[in-house]
PyMOL Python script that loads the backbone (N, CA, C, O; Angstrom):
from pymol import cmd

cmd.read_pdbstr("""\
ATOM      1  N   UNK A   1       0.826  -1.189   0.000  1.00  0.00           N
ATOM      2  CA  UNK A   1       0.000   0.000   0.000  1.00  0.00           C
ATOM      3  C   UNK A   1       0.865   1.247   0.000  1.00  0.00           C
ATOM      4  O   UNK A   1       2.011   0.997   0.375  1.00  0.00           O
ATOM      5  N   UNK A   2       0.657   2.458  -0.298  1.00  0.00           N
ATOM      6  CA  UNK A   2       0.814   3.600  -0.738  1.00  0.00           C
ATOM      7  C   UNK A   2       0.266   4.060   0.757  1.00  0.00           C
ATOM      8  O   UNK A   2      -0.742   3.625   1.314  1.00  0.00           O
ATOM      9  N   UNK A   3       1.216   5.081   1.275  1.00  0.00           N
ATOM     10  CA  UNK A   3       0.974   5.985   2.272  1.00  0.00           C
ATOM     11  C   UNK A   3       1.854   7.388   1.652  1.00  0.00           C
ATOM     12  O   UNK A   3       2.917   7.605   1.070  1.00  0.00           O
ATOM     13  N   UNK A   4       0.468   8.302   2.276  1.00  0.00           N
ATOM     14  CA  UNK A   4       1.066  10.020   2.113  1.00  0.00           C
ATOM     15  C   UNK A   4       1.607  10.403   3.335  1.00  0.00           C
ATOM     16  O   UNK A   4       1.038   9.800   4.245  1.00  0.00           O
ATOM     17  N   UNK A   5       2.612  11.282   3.791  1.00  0.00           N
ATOM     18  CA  UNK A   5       2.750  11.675   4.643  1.00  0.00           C
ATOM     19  C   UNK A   5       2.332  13.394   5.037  1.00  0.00           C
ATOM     20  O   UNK A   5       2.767  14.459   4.599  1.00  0.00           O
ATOM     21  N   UNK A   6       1.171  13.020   6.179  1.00  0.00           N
ATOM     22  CA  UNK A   6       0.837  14.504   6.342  1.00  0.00           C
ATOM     23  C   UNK A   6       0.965  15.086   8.243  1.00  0.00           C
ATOM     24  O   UNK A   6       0.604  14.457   9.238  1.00  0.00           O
ATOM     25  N   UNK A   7       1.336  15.887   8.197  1.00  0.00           N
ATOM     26  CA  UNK A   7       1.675  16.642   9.929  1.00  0.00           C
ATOM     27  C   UNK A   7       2.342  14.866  10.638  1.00  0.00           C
ATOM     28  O   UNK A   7       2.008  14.279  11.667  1.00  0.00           O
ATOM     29  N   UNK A   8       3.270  14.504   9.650  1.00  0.00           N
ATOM     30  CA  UNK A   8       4.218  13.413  10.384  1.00  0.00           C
ATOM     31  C   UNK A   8       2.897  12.218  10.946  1.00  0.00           C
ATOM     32  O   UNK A   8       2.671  11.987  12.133  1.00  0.00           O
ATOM     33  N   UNK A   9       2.406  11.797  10.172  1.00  0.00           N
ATOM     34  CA  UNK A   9       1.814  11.004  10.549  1.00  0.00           C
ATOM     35  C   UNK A   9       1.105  10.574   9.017  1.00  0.00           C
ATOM     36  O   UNK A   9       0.592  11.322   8.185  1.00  0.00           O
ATOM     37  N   UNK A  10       1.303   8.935   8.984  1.00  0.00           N
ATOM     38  CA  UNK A  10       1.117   8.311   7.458  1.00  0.00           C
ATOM     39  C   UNK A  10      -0.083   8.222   7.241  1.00  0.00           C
ATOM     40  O   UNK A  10      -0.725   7.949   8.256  1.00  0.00           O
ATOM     41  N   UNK A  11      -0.962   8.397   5.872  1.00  0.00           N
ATOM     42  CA  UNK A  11      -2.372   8.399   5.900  1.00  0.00           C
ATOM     43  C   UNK A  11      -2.204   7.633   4.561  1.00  0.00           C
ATOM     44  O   UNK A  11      -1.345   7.958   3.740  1.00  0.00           O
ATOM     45  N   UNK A  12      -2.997   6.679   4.392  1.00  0.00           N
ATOM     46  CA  UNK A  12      -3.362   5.765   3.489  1.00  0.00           C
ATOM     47  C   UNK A  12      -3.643   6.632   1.887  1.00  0.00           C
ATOM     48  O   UNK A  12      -3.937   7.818   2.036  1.00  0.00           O
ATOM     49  N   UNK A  13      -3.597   6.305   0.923  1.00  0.00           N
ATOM     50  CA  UNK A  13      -3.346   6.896  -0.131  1.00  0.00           C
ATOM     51  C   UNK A  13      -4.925   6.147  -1.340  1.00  0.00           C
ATOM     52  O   UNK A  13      -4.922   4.943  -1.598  1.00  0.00           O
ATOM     53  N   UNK A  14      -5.561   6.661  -1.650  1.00  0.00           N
ATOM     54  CA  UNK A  14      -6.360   5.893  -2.163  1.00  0.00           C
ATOM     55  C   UNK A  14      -6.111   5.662  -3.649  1.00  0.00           C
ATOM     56  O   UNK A  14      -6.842   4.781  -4.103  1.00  0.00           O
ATOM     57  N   UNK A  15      -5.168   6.286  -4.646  1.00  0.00           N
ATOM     58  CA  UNK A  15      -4.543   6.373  -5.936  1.00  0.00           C
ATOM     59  C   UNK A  15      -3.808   7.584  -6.137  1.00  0.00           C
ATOM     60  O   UNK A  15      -3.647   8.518  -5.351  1.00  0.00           O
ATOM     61  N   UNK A  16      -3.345   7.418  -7.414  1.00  0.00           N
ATOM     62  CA  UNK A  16      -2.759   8.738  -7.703  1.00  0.00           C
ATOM     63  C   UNK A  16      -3.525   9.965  -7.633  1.00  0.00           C
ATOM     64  O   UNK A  16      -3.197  10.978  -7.015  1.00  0.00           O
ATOM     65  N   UNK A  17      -4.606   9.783  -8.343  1.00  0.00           N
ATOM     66  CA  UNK A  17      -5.267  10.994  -8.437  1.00  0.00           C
ATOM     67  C   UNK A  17      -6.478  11.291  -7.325  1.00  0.00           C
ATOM     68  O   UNK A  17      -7.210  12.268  -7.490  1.00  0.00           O
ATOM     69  N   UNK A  18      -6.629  10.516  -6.335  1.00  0.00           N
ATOM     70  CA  UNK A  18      -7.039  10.491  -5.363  1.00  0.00           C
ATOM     71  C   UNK A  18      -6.722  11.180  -3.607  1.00  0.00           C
ATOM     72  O   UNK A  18      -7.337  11.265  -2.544  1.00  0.00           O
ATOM     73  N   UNK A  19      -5.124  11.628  -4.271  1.00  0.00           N
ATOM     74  CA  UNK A  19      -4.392  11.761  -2.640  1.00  0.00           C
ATOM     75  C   UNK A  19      -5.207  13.336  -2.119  1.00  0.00           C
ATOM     76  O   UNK A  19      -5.759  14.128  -2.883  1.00  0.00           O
ATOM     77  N   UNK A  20      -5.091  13.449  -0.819  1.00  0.00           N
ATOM     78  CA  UNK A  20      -5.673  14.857  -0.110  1.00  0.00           C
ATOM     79  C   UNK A  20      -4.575  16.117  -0.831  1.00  0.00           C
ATOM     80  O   UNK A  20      -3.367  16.351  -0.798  1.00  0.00           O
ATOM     81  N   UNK A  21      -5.469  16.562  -1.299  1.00  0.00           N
ATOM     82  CA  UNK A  21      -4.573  17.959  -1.863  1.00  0.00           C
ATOM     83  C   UNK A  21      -5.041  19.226  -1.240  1.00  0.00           C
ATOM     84  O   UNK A  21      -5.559  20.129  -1.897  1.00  0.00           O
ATOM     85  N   UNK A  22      -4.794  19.282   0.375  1.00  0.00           N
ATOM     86  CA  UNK A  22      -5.670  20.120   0.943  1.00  0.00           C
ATOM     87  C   UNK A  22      -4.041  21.172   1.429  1.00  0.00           C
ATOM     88  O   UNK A  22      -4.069  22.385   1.639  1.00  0.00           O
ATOM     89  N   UNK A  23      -3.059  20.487   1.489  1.00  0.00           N
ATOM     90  CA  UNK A  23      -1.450  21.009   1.942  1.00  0.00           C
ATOM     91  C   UNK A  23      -0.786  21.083   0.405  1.00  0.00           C
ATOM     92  O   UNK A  23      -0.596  20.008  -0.164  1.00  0.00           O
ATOM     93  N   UNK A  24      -0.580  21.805   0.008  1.00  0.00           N
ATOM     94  CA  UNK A  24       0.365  22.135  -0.917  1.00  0.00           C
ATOM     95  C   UNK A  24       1.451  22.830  -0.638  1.00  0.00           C
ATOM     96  O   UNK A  24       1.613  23.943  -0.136  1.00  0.00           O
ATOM     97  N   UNK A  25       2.466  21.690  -1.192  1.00  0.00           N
ATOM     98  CA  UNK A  25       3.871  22.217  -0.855  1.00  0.00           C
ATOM     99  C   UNK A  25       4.692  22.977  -2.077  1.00  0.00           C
ATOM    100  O   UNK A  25       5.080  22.135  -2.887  1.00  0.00           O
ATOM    101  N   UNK A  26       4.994  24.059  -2.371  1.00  0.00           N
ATOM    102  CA  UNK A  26       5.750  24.514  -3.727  1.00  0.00           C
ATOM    103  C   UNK A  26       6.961  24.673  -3.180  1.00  0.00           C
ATOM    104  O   UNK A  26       7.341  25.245  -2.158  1.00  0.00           O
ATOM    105  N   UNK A  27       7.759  23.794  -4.420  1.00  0.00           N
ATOM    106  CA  UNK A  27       9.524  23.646  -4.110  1.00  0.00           C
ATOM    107  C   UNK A  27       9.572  24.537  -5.668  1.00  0.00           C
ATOM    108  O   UNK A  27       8.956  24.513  -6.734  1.00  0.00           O
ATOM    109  N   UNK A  28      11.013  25.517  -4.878  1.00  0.00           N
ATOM    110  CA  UNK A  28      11.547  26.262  -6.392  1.00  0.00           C
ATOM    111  C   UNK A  28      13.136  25.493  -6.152  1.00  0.00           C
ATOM    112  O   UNK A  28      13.811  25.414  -5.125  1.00  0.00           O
ATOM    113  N   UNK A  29      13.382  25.016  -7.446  1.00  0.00           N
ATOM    114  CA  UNK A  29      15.059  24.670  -7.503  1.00  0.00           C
ATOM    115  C   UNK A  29      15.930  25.654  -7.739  1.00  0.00           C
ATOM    116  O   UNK A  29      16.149  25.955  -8.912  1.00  0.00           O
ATOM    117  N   UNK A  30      16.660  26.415  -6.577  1.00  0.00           N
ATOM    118  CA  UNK A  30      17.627  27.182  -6.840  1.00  0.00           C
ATOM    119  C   UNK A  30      19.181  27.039  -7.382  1.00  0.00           C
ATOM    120  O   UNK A  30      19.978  26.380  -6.715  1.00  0.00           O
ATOM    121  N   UNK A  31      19.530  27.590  -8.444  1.00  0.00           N
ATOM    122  CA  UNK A  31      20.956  27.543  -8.482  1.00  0.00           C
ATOM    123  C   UNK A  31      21.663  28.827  -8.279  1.00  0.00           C
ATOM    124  O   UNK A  31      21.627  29.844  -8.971  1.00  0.00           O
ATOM    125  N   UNK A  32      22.421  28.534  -7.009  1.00  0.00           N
ATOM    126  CA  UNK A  32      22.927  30.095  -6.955  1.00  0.00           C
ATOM    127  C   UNK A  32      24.095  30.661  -7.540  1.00  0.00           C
ATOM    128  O   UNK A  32      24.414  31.829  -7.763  1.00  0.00           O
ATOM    129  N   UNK A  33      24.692  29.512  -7.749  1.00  0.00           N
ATOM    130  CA  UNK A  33      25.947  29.916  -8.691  1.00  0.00           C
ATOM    131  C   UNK A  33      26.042  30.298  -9.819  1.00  0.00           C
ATOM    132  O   UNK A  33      26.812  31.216 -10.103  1.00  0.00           O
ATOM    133  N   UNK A  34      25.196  29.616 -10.830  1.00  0.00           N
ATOM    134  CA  UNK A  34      24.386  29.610 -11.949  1.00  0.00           C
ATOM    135  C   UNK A  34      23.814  30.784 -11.707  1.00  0.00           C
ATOM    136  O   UNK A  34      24.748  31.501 -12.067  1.00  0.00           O
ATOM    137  N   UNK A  35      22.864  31.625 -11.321  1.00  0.00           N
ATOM    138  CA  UNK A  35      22.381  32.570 -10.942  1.00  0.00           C
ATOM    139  C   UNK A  35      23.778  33.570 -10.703  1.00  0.00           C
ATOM    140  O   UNK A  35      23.673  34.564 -11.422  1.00  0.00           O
ATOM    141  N   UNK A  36      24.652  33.577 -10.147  1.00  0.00           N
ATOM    142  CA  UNK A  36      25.781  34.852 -10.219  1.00  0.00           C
ATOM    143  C   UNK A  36      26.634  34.663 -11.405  1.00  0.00           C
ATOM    144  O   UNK A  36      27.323  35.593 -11.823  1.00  0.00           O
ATOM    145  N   UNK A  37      26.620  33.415 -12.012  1.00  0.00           N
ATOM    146  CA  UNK A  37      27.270  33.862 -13.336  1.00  0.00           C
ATOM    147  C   UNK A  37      26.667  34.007 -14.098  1.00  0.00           C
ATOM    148  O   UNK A  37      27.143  34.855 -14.853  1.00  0.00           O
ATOM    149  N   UNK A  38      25.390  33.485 -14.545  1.00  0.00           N
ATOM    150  CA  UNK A  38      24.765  34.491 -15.267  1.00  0.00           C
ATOM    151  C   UNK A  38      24.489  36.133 -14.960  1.00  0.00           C
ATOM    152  O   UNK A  38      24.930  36.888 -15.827  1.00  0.00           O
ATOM    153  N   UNK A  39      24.060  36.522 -14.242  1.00  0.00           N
ATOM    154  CA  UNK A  39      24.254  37.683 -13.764  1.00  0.00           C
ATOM    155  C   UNK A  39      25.520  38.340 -14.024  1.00  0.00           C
ATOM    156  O   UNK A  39      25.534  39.531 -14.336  1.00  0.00           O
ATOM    157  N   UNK A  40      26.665  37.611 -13.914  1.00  0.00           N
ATOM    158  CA  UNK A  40      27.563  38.798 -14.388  1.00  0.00           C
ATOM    159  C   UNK A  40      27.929  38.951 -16.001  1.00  0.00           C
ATOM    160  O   UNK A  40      28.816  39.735 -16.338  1.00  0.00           O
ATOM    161  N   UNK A  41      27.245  38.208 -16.926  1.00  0.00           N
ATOM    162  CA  UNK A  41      26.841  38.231 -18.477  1.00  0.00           C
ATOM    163  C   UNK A  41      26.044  39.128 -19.256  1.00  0.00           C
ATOM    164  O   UNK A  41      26.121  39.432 -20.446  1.00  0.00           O
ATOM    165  N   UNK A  42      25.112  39.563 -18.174  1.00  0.00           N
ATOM    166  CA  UNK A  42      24.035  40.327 -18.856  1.00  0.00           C
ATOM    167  C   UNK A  42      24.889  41.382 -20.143  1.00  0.00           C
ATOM    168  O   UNK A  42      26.063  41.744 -20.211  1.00  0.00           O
ATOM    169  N   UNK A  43      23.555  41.679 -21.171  1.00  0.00           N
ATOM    170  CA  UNK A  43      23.909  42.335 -22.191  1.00  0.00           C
ATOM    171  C   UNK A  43      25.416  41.960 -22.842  1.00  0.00           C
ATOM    172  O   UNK A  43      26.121  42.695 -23.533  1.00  0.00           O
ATOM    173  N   UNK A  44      25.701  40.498 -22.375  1.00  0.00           N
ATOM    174  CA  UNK A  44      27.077  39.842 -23.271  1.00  0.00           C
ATOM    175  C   UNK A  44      26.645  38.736 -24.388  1.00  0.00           C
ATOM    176  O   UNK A  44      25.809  37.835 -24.314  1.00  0.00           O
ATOM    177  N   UNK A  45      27.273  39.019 -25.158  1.00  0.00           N
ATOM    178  CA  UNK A  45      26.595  37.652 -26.453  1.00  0.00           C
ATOM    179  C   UNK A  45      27.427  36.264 -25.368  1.00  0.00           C
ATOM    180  O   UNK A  45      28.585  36.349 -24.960  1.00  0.00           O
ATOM    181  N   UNK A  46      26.504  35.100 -25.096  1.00  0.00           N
ATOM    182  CA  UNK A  46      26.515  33.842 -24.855  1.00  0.00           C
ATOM    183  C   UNK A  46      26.021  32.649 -25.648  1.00  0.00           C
ATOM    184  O   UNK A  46      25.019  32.559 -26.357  1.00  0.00           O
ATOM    185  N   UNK A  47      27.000  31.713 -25.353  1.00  0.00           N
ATOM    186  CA  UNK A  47      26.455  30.193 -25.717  1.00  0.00           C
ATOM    187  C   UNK A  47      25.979  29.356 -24.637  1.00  0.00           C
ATOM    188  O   UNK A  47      26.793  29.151 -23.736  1.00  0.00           O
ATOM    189  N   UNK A  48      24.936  28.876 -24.546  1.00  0.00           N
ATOM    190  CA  UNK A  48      23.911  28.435 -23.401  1.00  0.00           C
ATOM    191  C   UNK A  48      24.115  26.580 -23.800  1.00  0.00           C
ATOM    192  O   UNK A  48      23.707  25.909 -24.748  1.00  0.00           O
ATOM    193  N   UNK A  49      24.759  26.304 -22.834  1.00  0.00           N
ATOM    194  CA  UNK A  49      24.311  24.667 -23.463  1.00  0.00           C
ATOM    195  C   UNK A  49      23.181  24.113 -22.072  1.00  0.00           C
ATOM    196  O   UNK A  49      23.365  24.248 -20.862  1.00  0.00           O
ATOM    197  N   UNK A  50      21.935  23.431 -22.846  1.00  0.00           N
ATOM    198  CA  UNK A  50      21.197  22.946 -21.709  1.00  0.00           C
ATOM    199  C   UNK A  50      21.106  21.383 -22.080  1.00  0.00           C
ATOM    200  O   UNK A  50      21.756  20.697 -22.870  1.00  0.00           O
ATOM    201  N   UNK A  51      20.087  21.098 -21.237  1.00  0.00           N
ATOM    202  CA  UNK A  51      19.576  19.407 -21.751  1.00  0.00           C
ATOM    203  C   UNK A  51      18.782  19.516 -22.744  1.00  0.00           C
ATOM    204  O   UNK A  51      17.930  18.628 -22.738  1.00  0.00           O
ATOM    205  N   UNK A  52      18.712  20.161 -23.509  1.00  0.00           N
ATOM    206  CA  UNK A  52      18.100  19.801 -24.921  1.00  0.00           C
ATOM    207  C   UNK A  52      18.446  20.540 -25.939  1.00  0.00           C
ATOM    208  O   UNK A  52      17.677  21.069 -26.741  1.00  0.00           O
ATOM    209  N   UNK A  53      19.877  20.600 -25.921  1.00  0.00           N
ATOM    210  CA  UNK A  53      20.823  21.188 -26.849  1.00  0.00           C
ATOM    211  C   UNK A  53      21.002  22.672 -26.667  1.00  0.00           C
ATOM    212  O   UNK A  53      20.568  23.101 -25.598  1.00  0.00           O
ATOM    213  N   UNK A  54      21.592  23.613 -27.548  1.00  0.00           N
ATOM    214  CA  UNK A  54      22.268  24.508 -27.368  1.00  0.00           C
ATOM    215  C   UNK A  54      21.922  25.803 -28.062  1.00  0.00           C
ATOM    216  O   UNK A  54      21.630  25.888 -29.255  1.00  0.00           O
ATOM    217  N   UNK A  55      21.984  26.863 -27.155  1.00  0.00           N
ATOM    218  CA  UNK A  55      21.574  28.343 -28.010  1.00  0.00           C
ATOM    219  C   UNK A  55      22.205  29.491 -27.785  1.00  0.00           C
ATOM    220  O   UNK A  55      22.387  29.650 -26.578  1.00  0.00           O
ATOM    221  N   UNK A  56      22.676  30.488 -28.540  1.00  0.00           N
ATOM    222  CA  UNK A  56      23.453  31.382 -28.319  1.00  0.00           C
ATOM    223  C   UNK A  56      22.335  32.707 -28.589  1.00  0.00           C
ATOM    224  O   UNK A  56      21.211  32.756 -29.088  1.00  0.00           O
ATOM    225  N   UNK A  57      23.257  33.732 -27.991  1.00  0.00           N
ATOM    226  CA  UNK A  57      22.695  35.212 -28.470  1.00  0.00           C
ATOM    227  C   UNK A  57      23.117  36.186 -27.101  1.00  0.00           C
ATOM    228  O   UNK A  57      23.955  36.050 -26.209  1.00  0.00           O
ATOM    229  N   UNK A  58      22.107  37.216 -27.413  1.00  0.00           N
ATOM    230  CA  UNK A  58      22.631  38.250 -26.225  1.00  0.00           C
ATOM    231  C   UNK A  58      21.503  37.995 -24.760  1.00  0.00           C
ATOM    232  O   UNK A  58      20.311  38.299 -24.758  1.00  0.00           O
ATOM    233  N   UNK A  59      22.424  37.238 -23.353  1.00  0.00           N
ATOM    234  CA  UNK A  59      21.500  37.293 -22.102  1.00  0.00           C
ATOM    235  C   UNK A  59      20.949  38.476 -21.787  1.00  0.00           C
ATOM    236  O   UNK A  59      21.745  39.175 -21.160  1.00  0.00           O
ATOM    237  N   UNK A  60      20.006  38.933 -21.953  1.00  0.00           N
ATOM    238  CA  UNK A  60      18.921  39.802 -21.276  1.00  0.00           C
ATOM    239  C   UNK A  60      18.838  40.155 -19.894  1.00  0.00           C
ATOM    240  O   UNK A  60      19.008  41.148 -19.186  1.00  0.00           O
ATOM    241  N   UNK A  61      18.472  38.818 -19.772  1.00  0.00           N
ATOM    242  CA  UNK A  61      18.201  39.071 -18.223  1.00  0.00           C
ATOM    243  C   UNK A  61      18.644  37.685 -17.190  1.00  0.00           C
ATOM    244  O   UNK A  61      18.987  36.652 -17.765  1.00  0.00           O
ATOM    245  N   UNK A  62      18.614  37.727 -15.519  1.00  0.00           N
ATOM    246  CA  UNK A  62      19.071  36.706 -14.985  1.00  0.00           C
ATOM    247  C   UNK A  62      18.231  36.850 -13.669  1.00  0.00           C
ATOM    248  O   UNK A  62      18.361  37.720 -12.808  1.00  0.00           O
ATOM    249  N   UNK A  63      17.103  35.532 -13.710  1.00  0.00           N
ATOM    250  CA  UNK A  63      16.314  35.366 -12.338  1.00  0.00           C
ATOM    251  C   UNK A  63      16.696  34.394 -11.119  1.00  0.00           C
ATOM    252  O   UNK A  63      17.041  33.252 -11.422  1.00  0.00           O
ATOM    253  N   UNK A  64      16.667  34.701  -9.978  1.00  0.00           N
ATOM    254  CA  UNK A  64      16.995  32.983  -9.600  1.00  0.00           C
ATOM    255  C   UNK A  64      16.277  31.996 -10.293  1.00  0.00           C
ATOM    256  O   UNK A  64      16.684  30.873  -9.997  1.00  0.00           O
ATOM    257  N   UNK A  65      15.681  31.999 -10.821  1.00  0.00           N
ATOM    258  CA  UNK A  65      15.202  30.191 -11.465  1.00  0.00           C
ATOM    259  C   UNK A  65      15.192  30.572 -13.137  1.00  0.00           C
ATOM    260  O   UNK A  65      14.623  29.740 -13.845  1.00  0.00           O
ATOM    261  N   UNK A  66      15.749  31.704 -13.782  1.00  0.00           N
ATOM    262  CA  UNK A  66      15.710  31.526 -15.117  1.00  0.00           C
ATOM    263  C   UNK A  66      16.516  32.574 -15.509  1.00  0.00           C
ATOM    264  O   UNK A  66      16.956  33.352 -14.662  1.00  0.00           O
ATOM    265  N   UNK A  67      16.861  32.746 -17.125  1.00  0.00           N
ATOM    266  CA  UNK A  67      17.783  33.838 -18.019  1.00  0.00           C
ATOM    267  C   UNK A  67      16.734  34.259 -19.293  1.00  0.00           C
ATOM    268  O   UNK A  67      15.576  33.885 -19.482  1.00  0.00           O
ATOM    269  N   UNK A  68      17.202  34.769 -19.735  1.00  0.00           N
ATOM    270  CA  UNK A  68      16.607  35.169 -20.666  1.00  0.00           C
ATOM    271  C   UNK A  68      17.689  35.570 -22.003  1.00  0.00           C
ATOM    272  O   UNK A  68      18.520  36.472 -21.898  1.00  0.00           O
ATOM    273  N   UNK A  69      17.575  35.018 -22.833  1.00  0.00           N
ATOM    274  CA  UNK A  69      18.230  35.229 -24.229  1.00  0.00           C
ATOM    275  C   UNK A  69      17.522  35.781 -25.161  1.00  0.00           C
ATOM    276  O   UNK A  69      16.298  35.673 -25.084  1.00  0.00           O
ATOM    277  N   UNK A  70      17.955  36.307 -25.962  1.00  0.00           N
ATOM    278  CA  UNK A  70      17.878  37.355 -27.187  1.00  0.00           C
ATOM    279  C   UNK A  70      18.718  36.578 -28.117  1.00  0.00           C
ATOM    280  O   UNK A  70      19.942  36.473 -28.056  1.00  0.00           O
ATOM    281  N   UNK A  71      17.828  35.977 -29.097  1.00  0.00           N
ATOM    282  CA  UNK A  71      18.215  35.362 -30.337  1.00  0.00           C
ATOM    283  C   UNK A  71      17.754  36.394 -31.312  1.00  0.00           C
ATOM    284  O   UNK A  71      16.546  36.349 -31.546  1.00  0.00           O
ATOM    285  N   UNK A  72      18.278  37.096 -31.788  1.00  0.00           N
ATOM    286  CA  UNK A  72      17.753  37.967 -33.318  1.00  0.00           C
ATOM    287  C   UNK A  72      16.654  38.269 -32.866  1.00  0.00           C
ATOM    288  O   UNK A  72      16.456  38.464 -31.667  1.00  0.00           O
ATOM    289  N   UNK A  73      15.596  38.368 -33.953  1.00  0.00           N
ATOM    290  CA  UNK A  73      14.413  38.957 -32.502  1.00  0.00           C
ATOM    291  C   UNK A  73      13.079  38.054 -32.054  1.00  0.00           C
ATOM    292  O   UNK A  73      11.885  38.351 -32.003  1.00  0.00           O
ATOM    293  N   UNK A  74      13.877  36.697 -31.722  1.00  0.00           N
ATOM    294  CA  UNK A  74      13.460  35.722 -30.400  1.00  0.00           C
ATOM    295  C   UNK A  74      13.547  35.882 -28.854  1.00  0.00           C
ATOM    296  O   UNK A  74      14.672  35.768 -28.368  1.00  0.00           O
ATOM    297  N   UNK A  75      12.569  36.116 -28.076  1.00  0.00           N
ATOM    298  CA  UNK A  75      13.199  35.917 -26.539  1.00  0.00           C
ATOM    299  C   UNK A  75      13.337  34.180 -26.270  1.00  0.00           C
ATOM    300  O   UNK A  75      12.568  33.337 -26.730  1.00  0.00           O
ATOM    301  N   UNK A  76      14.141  34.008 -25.684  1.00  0.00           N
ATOM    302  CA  UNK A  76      14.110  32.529 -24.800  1.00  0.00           C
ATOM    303  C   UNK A  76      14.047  32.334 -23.368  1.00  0.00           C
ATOM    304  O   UNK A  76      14.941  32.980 -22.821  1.00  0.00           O
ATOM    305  N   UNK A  77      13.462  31.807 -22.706  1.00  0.00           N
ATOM    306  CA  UNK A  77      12.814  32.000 -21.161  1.00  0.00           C
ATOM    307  C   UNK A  77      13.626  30.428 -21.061  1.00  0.00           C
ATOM    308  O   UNK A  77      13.054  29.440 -21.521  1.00  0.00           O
ATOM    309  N   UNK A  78      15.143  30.300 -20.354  1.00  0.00           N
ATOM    310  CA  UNK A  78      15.660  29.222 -19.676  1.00  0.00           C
ATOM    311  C   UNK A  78      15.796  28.953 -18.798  1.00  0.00           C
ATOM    312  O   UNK A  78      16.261  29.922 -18.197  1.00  0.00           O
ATOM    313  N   UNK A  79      15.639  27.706 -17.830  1.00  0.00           N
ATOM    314  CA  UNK A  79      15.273  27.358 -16.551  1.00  0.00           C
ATOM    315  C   UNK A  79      16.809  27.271 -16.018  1.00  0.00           C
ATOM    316  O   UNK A  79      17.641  26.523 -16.530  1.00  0.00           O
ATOM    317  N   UNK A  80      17.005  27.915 -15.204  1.00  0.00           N
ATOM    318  CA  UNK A  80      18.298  27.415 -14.418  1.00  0.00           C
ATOM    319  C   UNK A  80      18.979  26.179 -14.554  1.00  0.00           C
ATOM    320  O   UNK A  80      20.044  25.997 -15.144  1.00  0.00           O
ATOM    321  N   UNK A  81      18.136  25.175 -13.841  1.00  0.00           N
ATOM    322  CA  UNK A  81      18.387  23.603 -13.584  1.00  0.00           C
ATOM    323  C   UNK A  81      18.150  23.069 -14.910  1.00  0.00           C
ATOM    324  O   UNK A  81      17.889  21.869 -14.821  1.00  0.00           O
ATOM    325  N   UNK A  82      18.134  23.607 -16.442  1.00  0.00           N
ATOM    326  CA  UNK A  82      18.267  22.960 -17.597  1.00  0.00           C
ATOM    327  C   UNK A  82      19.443  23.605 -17.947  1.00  0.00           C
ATOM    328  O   UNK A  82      19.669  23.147 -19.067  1.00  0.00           O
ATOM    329  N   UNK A  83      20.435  24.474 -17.651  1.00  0.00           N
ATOM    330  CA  UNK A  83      21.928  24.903 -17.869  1.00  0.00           C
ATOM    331  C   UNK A  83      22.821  24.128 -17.932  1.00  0.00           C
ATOM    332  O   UNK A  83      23.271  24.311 -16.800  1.00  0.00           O
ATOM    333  N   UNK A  84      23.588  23.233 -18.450  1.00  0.00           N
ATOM    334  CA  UNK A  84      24.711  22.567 -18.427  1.00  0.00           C
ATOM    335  C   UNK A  84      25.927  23.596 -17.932  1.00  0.00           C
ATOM    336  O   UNK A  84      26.571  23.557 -16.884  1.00  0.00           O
ATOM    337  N   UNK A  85      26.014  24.469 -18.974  1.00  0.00           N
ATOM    338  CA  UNK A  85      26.989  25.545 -19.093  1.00  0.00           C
ATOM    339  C   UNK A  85      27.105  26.393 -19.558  1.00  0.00           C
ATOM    340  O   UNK A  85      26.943  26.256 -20.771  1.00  0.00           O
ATOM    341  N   UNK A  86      27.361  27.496 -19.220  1.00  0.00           N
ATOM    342  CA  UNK A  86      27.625  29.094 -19.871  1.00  0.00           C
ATOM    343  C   UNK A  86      29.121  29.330 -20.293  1.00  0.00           C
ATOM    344  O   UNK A  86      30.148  28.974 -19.714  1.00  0.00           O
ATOM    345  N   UNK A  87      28.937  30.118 -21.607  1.00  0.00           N
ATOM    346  CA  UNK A  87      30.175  30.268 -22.086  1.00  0.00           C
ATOM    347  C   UNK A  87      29.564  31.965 -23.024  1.00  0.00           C
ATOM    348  O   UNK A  87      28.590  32.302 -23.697  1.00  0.00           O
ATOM    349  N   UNK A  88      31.001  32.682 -22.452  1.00  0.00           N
ATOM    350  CA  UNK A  88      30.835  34.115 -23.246  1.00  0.00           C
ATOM    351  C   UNK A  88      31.366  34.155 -24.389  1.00  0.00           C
ATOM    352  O   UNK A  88      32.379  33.463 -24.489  1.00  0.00           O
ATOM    353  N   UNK A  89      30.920  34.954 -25.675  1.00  0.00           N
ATOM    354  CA  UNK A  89      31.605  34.654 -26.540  1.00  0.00           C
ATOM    355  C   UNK A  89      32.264  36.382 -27.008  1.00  0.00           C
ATOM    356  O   UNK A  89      33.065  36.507 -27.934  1.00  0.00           O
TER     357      UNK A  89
END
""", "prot")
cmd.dss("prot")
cmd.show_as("cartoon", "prot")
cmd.util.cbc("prot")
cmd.orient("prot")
């Protein structure tokens, strides 16, 4: 059997789409390092490699959980935790 855990104490689970959704928990994945080097890029042409391949142009902008690129005149909205690596060009 399937147990949820709620106020530390296990409560039986009746399916997936069944569980008490009365506590909602929101997790943000921070990268903070990732976050200060992007940040120190802004308005620099970059090559962005993530998990689903690779894009260059000028970083815009830098949130804790995302960047923003300027491809010609594309914006791109990238998630932190999909960054492999930053490289200035």
């Amino acid at each position: 059997m399937n147990y949820m855990y709620r106020n530390n104490m296990p409560q039986q689970m009746m399916g997936h789409n069944q569980m008490d959704h009365s506590e909602v928990m929101h997790v943000m994945v921070m990268e903070p390092f990732v976050f200060k080097a992007a940040s120190s890029l802004i308005e620099k042409y970059v090559v962005i490699e993530t998990t689903r391949g690779s894009i260059s142009g000028v970083l815009t902008d830098a949130k804790p959980d995302h960047v923003v690129v300027k491809q010609r005149d594309s914006l791109f909205f990238i998630r932190l935790c999909e960054i492999i690596w930053i490289m200035p060009e």
